[in-house]
C-alpha positions in Angstrom: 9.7 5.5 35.2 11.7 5.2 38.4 10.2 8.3 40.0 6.4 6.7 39.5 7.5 3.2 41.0 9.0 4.9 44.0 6.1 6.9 44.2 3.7 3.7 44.2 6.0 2.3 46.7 5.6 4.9 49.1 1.8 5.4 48.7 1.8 1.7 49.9 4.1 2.4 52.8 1.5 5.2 53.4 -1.3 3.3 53.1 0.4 0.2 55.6 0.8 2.7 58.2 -2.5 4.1 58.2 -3.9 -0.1 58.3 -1.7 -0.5 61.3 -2.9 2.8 63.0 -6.9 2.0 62.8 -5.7 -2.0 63.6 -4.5 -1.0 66.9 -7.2 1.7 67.3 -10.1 -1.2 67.1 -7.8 -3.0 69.7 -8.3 -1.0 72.0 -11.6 -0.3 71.3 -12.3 -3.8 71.4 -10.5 -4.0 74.9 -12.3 -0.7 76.4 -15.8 -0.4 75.1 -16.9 -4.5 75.2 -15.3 -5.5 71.4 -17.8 -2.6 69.3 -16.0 -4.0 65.8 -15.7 -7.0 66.6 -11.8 -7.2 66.1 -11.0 -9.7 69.1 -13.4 -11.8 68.1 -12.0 -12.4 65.1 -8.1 -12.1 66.4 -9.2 -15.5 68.7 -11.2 -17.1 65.6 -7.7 -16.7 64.0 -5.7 -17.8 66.9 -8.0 -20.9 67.4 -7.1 -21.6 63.7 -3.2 -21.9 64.3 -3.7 -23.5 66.7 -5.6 -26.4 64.9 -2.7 -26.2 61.9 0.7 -26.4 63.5 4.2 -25.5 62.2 2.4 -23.3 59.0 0.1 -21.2 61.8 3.6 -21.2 63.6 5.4 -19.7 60.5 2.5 -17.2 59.7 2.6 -15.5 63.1 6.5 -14.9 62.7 5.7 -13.5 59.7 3.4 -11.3 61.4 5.4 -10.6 63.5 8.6 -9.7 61.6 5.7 -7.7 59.3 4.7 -5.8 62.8 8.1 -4.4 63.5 10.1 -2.1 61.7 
């Protein structure tokens, strides 16, 4: 049982990576070829909306944050 739950764990590790990976990869498309996806429009949608709610848009980018590093 152990050897299927520490497989599922790891396929989610896997599959983290891979998010962060195409995340930064539409970044910097966004910042190269005039925002293609669409990804810094939506990063300053979601940065307008902290800014409007205070100390819980203040909590959720720490957790981002803390989420970002390893």
């Amino acid at each position: 049982m152990n050897k299927y739950i520490t497989k599922g764990i790891n396929f989610l590790k896997e599959i983290t990576e891979w998010m962060r990976v195409i995340f930064v990869f539409a970044i910097m498309a966004g910042l190269l070829f005039n925002d293609p996806f669409g990804v810094l429009a939506n990063i300053t949608k979601l940065l307008s909306n902290f800014s409007d709610h205070g100390l819980s848009a203040l909590i959720a980018v720490l957790v981002v944050m803390l989420w970002s590093k390893k």
